[in-house]
C-alpha atoms as one frame of an Amber mdcrd trajectory, in Angstrom:
protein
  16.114  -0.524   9.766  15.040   2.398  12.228  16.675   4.836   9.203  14.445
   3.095   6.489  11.518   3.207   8.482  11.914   7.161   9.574  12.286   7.410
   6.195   8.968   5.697   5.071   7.288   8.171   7.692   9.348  11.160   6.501
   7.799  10.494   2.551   5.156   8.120   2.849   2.569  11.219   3.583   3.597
  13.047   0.709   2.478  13.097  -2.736   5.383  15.867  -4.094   7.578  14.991
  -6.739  10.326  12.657  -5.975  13.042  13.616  -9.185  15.807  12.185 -10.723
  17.368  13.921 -13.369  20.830  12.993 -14.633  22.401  15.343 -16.925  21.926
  14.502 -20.485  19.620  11.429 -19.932  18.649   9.576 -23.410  15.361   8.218
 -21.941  12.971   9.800 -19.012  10.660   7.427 -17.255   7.628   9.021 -15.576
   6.117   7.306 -11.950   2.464   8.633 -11.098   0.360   7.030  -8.150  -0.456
   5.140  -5.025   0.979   6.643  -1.709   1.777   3.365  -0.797   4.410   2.814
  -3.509   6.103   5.996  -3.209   9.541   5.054  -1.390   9.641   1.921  -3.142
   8.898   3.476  -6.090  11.565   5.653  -5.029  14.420   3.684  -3.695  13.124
   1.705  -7.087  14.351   4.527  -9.220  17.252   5.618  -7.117  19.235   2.249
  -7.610  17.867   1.697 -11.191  19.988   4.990 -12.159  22.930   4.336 -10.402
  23.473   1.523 -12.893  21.920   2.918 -15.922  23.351   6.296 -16.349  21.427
   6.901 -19.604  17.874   7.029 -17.453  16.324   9.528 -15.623  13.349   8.592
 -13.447  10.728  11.012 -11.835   8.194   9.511  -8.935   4.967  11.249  -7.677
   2.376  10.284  -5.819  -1.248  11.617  -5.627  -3.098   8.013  -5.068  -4.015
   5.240  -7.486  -6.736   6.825  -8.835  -4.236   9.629  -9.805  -1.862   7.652
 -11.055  -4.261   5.595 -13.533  -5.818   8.916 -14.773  -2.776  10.321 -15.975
  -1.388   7.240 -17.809  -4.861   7.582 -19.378  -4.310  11.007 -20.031  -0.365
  10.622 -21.285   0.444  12.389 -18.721   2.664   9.920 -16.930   4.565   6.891
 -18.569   3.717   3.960 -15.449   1.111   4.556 -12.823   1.858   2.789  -9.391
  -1.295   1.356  -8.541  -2.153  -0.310  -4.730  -5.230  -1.587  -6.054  -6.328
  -2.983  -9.601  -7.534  -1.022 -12.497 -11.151  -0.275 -12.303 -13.704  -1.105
 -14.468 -14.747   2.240 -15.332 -10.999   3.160 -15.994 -10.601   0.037 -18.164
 -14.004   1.742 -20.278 -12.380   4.849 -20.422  -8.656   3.512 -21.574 -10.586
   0.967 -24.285 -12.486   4.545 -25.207  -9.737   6.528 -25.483  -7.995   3.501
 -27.499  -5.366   2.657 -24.942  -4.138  -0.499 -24.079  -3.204  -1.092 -20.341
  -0.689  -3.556 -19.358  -0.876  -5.169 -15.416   2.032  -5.888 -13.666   2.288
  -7.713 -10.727   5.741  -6.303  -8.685   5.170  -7.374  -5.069   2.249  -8.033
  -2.142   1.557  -5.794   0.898   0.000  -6.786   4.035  -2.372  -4.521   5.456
  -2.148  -4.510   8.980  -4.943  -3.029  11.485  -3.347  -0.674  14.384  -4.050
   0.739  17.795  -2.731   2.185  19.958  -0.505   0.168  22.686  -3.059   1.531
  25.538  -5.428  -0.399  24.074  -5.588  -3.842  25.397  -7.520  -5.499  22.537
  -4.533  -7.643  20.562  -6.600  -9.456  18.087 -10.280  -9.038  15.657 -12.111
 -10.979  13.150 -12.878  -9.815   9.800 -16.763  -9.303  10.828 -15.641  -6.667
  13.980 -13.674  -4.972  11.297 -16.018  -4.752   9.213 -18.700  -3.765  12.351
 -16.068  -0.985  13.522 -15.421   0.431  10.104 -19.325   0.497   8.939 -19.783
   2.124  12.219 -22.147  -1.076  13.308 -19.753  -1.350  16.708 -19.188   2.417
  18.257 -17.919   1.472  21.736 -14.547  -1.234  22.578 -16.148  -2.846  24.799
 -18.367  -4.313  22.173 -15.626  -6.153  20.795 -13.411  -7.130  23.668 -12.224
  -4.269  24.657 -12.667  -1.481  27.400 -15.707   0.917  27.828 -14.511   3.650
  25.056 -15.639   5.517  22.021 -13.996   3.543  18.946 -12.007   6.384  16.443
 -11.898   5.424  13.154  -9.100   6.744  10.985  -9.011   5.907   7.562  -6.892
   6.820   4.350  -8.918   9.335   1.605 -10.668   8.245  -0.862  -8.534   8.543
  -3.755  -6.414   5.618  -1.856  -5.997   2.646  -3.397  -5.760   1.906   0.100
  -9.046   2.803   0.618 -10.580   1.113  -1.873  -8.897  -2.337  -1.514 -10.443
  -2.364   2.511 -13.964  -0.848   0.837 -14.138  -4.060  -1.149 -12.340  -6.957
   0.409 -13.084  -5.863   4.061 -15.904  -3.776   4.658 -17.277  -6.240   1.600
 -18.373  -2.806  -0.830 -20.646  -1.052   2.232 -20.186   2.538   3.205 -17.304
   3.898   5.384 -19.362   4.899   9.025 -19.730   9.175   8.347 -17.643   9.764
  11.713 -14.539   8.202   9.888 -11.804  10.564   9.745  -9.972  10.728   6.362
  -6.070  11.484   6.354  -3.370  11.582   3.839  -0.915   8.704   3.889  -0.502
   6.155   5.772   1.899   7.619   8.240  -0.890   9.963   8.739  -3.320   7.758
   9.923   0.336   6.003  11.649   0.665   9.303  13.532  -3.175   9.560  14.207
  -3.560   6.472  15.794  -0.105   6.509  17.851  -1.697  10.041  19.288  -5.053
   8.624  19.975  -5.486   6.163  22.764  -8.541   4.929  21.402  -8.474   5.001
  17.879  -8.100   2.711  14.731  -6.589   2.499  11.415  -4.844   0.292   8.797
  -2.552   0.691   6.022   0.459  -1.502   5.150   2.473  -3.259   7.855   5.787
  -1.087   6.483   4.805   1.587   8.062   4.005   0.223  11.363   6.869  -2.191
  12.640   8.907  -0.243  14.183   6.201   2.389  15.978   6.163   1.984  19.315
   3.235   3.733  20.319   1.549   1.492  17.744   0.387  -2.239  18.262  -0.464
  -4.280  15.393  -3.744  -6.609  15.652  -3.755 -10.295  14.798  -6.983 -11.041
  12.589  -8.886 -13.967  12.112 -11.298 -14.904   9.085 -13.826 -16.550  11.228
 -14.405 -16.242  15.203 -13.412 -19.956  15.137  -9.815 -19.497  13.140  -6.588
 -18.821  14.224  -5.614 -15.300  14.791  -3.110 -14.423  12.594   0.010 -11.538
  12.702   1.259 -10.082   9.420   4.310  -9.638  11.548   6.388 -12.219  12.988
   7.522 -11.830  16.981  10.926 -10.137  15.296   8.946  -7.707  13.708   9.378
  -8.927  10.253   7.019  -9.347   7.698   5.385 -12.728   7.665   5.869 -13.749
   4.129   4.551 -16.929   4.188   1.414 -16.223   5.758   0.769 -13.350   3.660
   1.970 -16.025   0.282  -0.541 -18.556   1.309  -3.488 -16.707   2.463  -3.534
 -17.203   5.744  -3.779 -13.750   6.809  -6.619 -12.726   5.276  -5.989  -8.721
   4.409  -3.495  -8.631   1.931  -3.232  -7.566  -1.722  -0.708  -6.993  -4.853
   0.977  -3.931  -5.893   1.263  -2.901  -9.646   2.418  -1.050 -11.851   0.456
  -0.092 -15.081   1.707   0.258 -18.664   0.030   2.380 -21.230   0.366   1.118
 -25.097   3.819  -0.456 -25.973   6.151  -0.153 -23.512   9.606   1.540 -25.140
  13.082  -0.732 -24.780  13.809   1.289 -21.522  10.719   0.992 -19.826  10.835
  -3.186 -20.787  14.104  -3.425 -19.310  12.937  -1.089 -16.325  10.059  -3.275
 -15.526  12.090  -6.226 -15.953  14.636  -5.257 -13.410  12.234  -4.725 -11.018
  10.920  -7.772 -11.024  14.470  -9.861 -11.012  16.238 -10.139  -7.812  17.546
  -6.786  -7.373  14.315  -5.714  -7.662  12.671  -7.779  -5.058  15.068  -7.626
  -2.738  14.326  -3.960  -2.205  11.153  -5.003  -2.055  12.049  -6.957   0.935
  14.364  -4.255   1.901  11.261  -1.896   2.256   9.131  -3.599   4.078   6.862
  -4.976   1.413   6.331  -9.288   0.100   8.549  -9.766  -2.427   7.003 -12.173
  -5.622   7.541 -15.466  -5.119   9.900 -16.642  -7.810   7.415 -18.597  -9.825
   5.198 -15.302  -9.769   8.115 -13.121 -11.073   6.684 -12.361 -14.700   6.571
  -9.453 -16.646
Protein backbone atom coordinates (compact mmCIF):
# COMPACT_ATOMS: atom_id res chain seq x y z
CA UNK A 1 0.00 0.00 0.00
CA UNK A 2 2.85 2.59 0.96
CA UNK A 3 4.27 1.66 -2.90
CA UNK A 4 0.76 2.47 -4.47
CA UNK A 5 0.36 5.46 -2.60
CA UNK A 6 4.12 6.94 -3.39
CA UNK A 7 3.09 6.16 -6.55
CA UNK A 8 -0.22 8.22 -6.65
CA UNK A 9 2.07 11.19 -5.33
CA UNK A 10 4.87 10.41 -7.81
CA UNK A 11 2.01 10.86 -10.98
CA UNK A 12 -0.93 12.27 -9.55
CA UNK A 13 0.67 16.00 -10.15
CA UNK A 14 1.39 15.38 -13.58
CA UNK A 15 -0.50 15.83 -16.64
CA UNK A 16 2.44 14.18 -19.21
CA UNK A 17 1.64 11.41 -21.28
CA UNK A 18 1.34 8.11 -19.68
CA UNK A 19 1.99 5.56 -23.10
CA UNK A 20 1.46 2.24 -23.96
CA UNK A 21 2.45 1.14 -27.17
CA UNK A 22 2.74 -2.55 -28.04
CA UNK A 23 4.36 -3.35 -31.20
CA UNK A 24 2.01 -3.86 -34.00
CA UNK A 25 -1.23 -3.00 -32.04
CA UNK A 26 -4.57 -3.49 -34.29
CA UNK A 27 -6.52 -0.88 -32.24
CA UNK A 28 -5.12 2.40 -30.21
CA UNK A 29 -7.32 3.75 -27.49
CA UNK A 30 -6.72 7.41 -26.56
CA UNK A 31 -7.26 8.63 -22.49
CA UNK A 32 -7.50 12.59 -22.15
CA UNK A 33 -8.49 14.28 -18.71
CA UNK A 34 -9.07 14.73 -15.04
CA UNK A 35 -5.86 14.63 -12.80
CA UNK A 36 -7.72 12.69 -10.56
CA UNK A 37 -8.10 9.66 -12.86
CA UNK A 38 -4.69 9.53 -14.08
CA UNK A 39 -3.14 6.37 -12.18
CA UNK A 40 -6.30 4.68 -12.36
CA UNK A 41 -6.62 5.51 -15.66
CA UNK A 42 -3.26 4.22 -15.79
CA UNK A 43 -2.99 1.06 -13.85
CA UNK A 44 -6.54 0.83 -15.95
CA UNK A 45 -4.64 0.57 -19.16
CA UNK A 46 -1.60 -1.22 -17.89
CA UNK A 47 -3.58 -4.48 -16.92
CA UNK A 48 -6.11 -4.08 -19.83
CA UNK A 49 -2.95 -4.75 -22.24
CA UNK A 50 -1.42 -7.36 -20.51
CA UNK A 51 -4.44 -9.44 -21.52
CA UNK A 52 -5.28 -7.97 -24.78
CA UNK A 53 -2.14 -7.90 -26.72
CA UNK A 54 -3.87 -6.46 -29.82
CA UNK A 55 -4.47 -2.88 -27.80
CA UNK A 56 -2.44 -0.15 -27.20
CA UNK A 57 -3.61 2.47 -24.71
CA UNK A 58 -2.21 6.09 -24.22
CA UNK A 59 -3.34 8.20 -20.85
CA UNK A 60 -2.89 12.02 -20.35
CA UNK A 61 -4.05 14.23 -18.15
CA UNK A 62 -4.54 18.06 -18.41
CA UNK A 63 -7.99 18.29 -16.24
CA UNK A 64 -11.60 17.54 -17.14
CA UNK A 65 -12.13 20.42 -18.93
CA UNK A 66 -9.18 19.20 -21.15
CA UNK A 67 -10.20 16.05 -21.49
CA UNK A 68 -13.93 16.92 -22.70
CA UNK A 69 -12.51 19.50 -25.21
CA UNK A 70 -10.53 17.17 -27.04
CA UNK A 71 -13.10 14.34 -27.38
CA UNK A 72 -15.04 17.32 -28.79
CA UNK A 73 -12.35 18.16 -30.91
CA UNK A 74 -11.40 14.27 -32.04
CA UNK A 75 -8.58 14.71 -30.56
CA UNK A 76 -8.80 11.99 -27.95
CA UNK A 77 -11.02 8.75 -28.16
CA UNK A 78 -12.44 8.79 -24.03
CA UNK A 79 -12.05 11.80 -21.83
CA UNK A 80 -11.69 10.96 -18.01
CA UNK A 81 -13.89 13.31 -16.48
CA UNK A 82 -14.02 14.00 -12.29
CA UNK A 83 -16.96 16.00 -12.78
CA UNK A 84 -20.03 15.81 -15.29
CA UNK A 85 -20.21 17.23 -18.70
CA UNK A 86 -21.17 20.80 -18.70
CA UNK A 87 -23.87 22.38 -20.16
CA UNK A 88 -22.04 24.57 -22.37
CA UNK A 89 -19.90 21.50 -23.53
CA UNK A 90 -23.09 19.48 -24.11
CA UNK A 91 -24.14 22.88 -26.61
CA UNK A 92 -21.01 22.71 -28.19
CA UNK A 93 -20.88 18.64 -28.79
CA UNK A 94 -24.88 18.85 -30.01
CA UNK A 95 -23.28 21.89 -32.33
CA UNK A 96 -20.59 20.23 -33.58
CA UNK A 97 -23.04 17.07 -34.12
CA UNK A 98 -21.47 14.79 -31.57
CA UNK A 99 -23.06 12.51 -29.45
CA UNK A 100 -21.57 12.04 -25.88
CA UNK A 101 -21.98 8.92 -24.02
CA UNK A 102 -21.72 9.06 -19.76
CA UNK A 103 -20.26 6.46 -18.00
CA UNK A 104 -20.37 5.94 -14.58
CA UNK A 105 -16.86 3.79 -13.52
CA UNK A 106 -16.47 4.45 -9.78
CA UNK A 107 -17.10 7.26 -6.74
CA UNK A 108 -14.38 9.32 -4.98
CA UNK A 109 -14.57 10.81 -1.67
CA UNK A 110 -13.25 14.11 -1.29
CA UNK A 111 -11.68 14.49 1.85
CA UNK A 112 -10.73 18.02 3.55
CA UNK A 113 -6.95 18.07 5.04
CA UNK A 114 -4.74 19.85 7.50
CA UNK A 115 -2.10 19.63 8.74
CA UNK A 116 -1.58 17.25 11.98
CA UNK A 117 -0.46 20.57 14.04
CA UNK A 118 -3.66 21.63 13.69
CA UNK A 119 -5.91 20.55 16.40
CA UNK A 120 -9.28 21.11 14.66
CA UNK A 121 -10.45 17.22 13.71
CA UNK A 122 -13.84 17.89 12.38
CA UNK A 123 -16.16 20.95 10.18
CA UNK A 124 -19.56 21.36 8.87
CA UNK A 125 -20.36 21.98 5.39
CA UNK A 126 -21.28 25.83 6.25
CA UNK A 127 -17.38 26.45 7.86
CA UNK A 128 -16.27 24.97 4.62
CA UNK A 129 -18.01 26.81 2.76
CA UNK A 130 -17.13 30.14 5.25
CA UNK A 131 -13.26 29.15 4.95
CA UNK A 132 -13.26 28.60 1.24
CA UNK A 133 -15.45 31.92 0.33
CA UNK A 134 -13.01 33.55 2.57
CA UNK A 135 -16.15 34.50 5.06
CA UNK A 136 -13.89 32.81 8.13
CA UNK A 137 -10.01 34.14 7.82
CA UNK A 138 -8.75 33.18 11.30
CA UNK A 139 -9.04 29.18 13.11
CA UNK A 140 -10.11 30.29 15.88
CA UNK A 141 -13.36 31.23 14.27
CA UNK A 142 -14.15 27.78 13.74
CA UNK A 143 -12.75 25.87 16.65
CA UNK A 144 -9.54 26.17 16.21
CA UNK A 145 -6.40 28.19 17.46
CA UNK A 146 -5.68 31.98 16.91
CA UNK A 147 -4.13 31.60 13.16
CA UNK A 148 -4.41 32.89 9.67
CA UNK A 149 -6.51 30.09 7.72
CA UNK A 150 -4.40 29.10 4.13
CA UNK A 151 -6.47 28.06 1.61
CA UNK A 152 -5.06 25.76 -1.04
CA UNK A 153 -7.10 24.76 -3.74
CA UNK A 154 -6.75 22.72 -7.11
CA UNK A 155 -6.80 25.14 -10.60
CA UNK A 156 -9.47 25.83 -12.25
CA UNK A 157 -9.47 23.58 -15.06
CA UNK A 158 -10.05 20.77 -12.16
CA UNK A 159 -12.86 18.90 -12.24
CA UNK A 160 -11.89 18.95 -8.79
CA UNK A 161 -12.44 22.34 -8.58
CA UNK A 162 -15.50 22.59 -10.00
CA UNK A 163 -17.33 19.70 -8.22
CA UNK A 164 -16.38 21.73 -4.54
CA UNK A 165 -17.45 25.24 -6.56
CA UNK A 166 -20.90 23.72 -6.91
CA UNK A 167 -21.74 21.15 -4.31
CA UNK A 168 -19.70 22.88 -1.49
CA UNK A 169 -19.07 26.37 -1.76
CA UNK A 170 -22.90 26.05 -3.35
CA UNK A 171 -21.67 28.07 -6.99
CA UNK A 172 -20.04 31.34 -4.93
CA UNK A 173 -16.59 32.60 -5.67
CA UNK A 174 -13.31 30.96 -4.44
CA UNK A 175 -11.94 33.82 -1.54
CA UNK A 176 -9.00 35.83 -4.02
CA UNK A 177 -6.20 34.77 -1.36
CA UNK A 178 -6.80 31.04 -2.43
CA UNK A 179 -3.76 29.57 -3.73
CA UNK A 180 -4.21 27.45 -6.91
CA UNK A 181 -1.86 24.28 -7.42
CA UNK A 182 -1.61 21.50 -9.83
CA UNK A 183 -2.76 18.10 -8.62
CA UNK A 184 -3.82 16.98 -5.82
CA UNK A 185 -0.56 15.85 -4.36
CA UNK A 186 0.25 19.41 -4.83
CA UNK A 187 -2.10 20.85 -2.69
CA UNK A 188 -1.14 17.13 -0.52
CA UNK A 189 2.40 18.53 -0.31
CA UNK A 190 1.16 22.18 0.34
CA UNK A 191 -0.80 21.49 3.15
CA UNK A 192 1.63 18.76 4.82
CA UNK A 193 4.31 21.90 4.62
CA UNK A 194 1.96 24.41 6.00
CA UNK A 195 0.97 24.23 9.61
CA UNK A 196 -1.94 26.21 9.07
CA UNK A 197 -3.31 25.60 5.88
CA UNK A 198 -6.26 23.79 4.06
CA UNK A 199 -7.12 21.80 1.12
CA UNK A 200 -9.17 18.89 -0.33
CA UNK A 201 -8.97 16.55 -3.09
CA UNK A 202 -9.71 12.80 -3.03
CA UNK A 203 -9.08 10.71 0.09
CA UNK A 204 -6.44 8.44 -2.25
CA UNK A 205 -4.11 10.70 -1.97
CA UNK A 206 -4.19 11.38 1.62
CA UNK A 207 -4.28 8.02 3.71
CA UNK A 208 -1.19 7.28 4.14
CA UNK A 209 0.42 11.09 4.70
CA UNK A 210 1.46 11.51 7.87
CA UNK A 211 1.95 15.02 8.12
CA UNK A 212 -1.65 15.16 6.88
CA UNK A 213 -4.91 14.71 9.05
CA UNK A 214 -8.09 14.14 7.42
CA UNK A 215 -11.31 16.14 8.82
CA UNK A 216 -14.58 14.46 9.69
CA UNK A 217 -17.54 16.66 8.18
CA UNK A 218 -20.91 17.05 9.13
CA UNK A 219 -23.98 18.31 6.94
CA UNK A 220 -25.54 20.23 9.69
CA UNK A 221 -23.91 21.53 13.14
CA UNK A 222 -26.43 19.07 14.69
CA UNK A 223 -25.28 15.73 12.54
CA UNK A 224 -22.85 13.31 13.07
CA UNK A 225 -19.39 14.01 11.98
CA UNK A 226 -18.48 11.79 9.51
CA UNK A 227 -14.74 10.23 8.20
CA UNK A 228 -14.39 9.19 4.56
CA UNK A 229 -11.78 7.00 6.14
CA UNK A 230 -12.30 4.30 8.48
CA UNK A 231 -9.83 4.11 11.84
CA UNK A 232 -7.66 1.50 9.43
CA UNK A 233 -7.28 4.03 7.02
CA UNK A 234 -9.48 2.56 4.45
CA UNK A 235 -11.93 4.07 2.45
CA UNK A 236 -15.35 4.10 3.98
CA UNK A 237 -17.41 2.66 1.25
CA UNK A 238 -20.49 2.51 2.77
CA UNK A 239 -20.69 5.87 3.99
CA UNK A 240 -19.58 7.30 0.87
CA UNK A 241 -22.55 4.55 -1.02
CA UNK A 242 -25.26 5.90 1.13
CA UNK A 243 -24.64 9.49 1.47
CA UNK A 244 -23.70 9.87 4.63
CA UNK A 245 -20.63 11.71 4.06
CA UNK A 246 -21.73 14.42 2.36
CA UNK A 247 -18.63 15.40 -0.22
CA UNK A 248 -18.47 12.80 -2.58
CA UNK A 249 -19.01 12.42 -6.34
CA UNK A 250 -18.72 9.89 -9.50
CA UNK A 251 -15.97 9.50 -11.86
CA UNK A 252 -16.57 9.06 -15.69
CA UNK A 253 -15.50 8.44 -18.54
CA UNK A 254 -16.96 10.06 -21.77
CA UNK A 255 -17.60 8.50 -25.19
CA UNK A 256 -17.73 10.47 -28.35
CA UNK A 257 -20.18 9.00 -31.27
CA UNK A 258 -20.24 5.11 -31.51
CA UNK A 259 -17.93 3.57 -29.54
CA UNK A 260 -15.71 0.92 -31.89
CA UNK A 261 -15.80 -3.07 -30.72
CA UNK A 262 -12.53 -2.34 -28.72
CA UNK A 263 -13.45 0.58 -26.94
CA UNK A 264 -17.11 -1.44 -25.96
CA UNK A 265 -15.22 -4.21 -24.67
CA UNK A 266 -12.66 -1.70 -22.98
CA UNK A 267 -15.35 0.08 -21.17
CA UNK A 268 -16.95 -3.04 -20.34
CA UNK A 269 -13.99 -4.49 -18.60
CA UNK A 270 -13.66 -1.73 -16.59
CA UNK A 271 -16.67 -1.83 -15.19
CA UNK A 272 -16.72 -5.88 -14.40
CA UNK A 273 -14.83 -7.04 -11.49
CA UNK A 274 -11.40 -6.73 -12.64
CA UNK A 275 -12.12 -3.45 -13.23
CA UNK A 276 -13.42 -2.42 -9.92
CA UNK A 277 -11.26 -4.11 -8.01
CA UNK A 278 -8.47 -1.82 -9.12
CA UNK A 279 -10.66 0.60 -8.39
CA UNK A 280 -10.57 -0.53 -4.89
CA UNK A 281 -6.99 -1.30 -5.32
CA UNK A 282 -6.37 2.52 -5.91
CA UNK A 283 -7.92 4.00 -3.43
CA UNK A 284 -11.13 5.01 -5.11
CA UNK A 285 -15.33 3.46 -4.36
CA UNK A 286 -15.76 0.86 -6.50
CA UNK A 287 -19.68 0.70 -8.23
CA UNK A 288 -21.84 -1.08 -6.35
CA UNK A 289 -22.82 -4.12 -8.34
CA UNK A 290 -26.32 -3.05 -9.17
CA UNK A 291 -24.68 0.32 -10.48
CA UNK A 292 -22.18 -1.58 -12.74
CA UNK A 293 -23.72 -0.59 -16.26
CA UNK A 294 -22.27 0.42 -19.29
Amino acid sequence: MKKLVASLIMFAGLSGVVCYNPVQAAENITVKGSDTMVILGQRHAEEYMKKNKDVAIQVTGGGSGTGIAALLNNTTNLANSSRPIKDVEAKKAMEAGVETTEVKIALDGLAVVVNKENPVRALTMKQILGIYTGHYKNWNEVGGPDQKIMRYSRESNSGTYVFFKEHVLLDRDYAPDCQTVSGTSAVAEAVSRDKWGIGFGGVAYFTKIPELKIVKVKKLANTPAVSPIKEDHSVNYEQIWNGEYPIARYLYIYIAGKPTPAIKQYIDWILGDEGQKIVANIGYVPLQKKSQKP
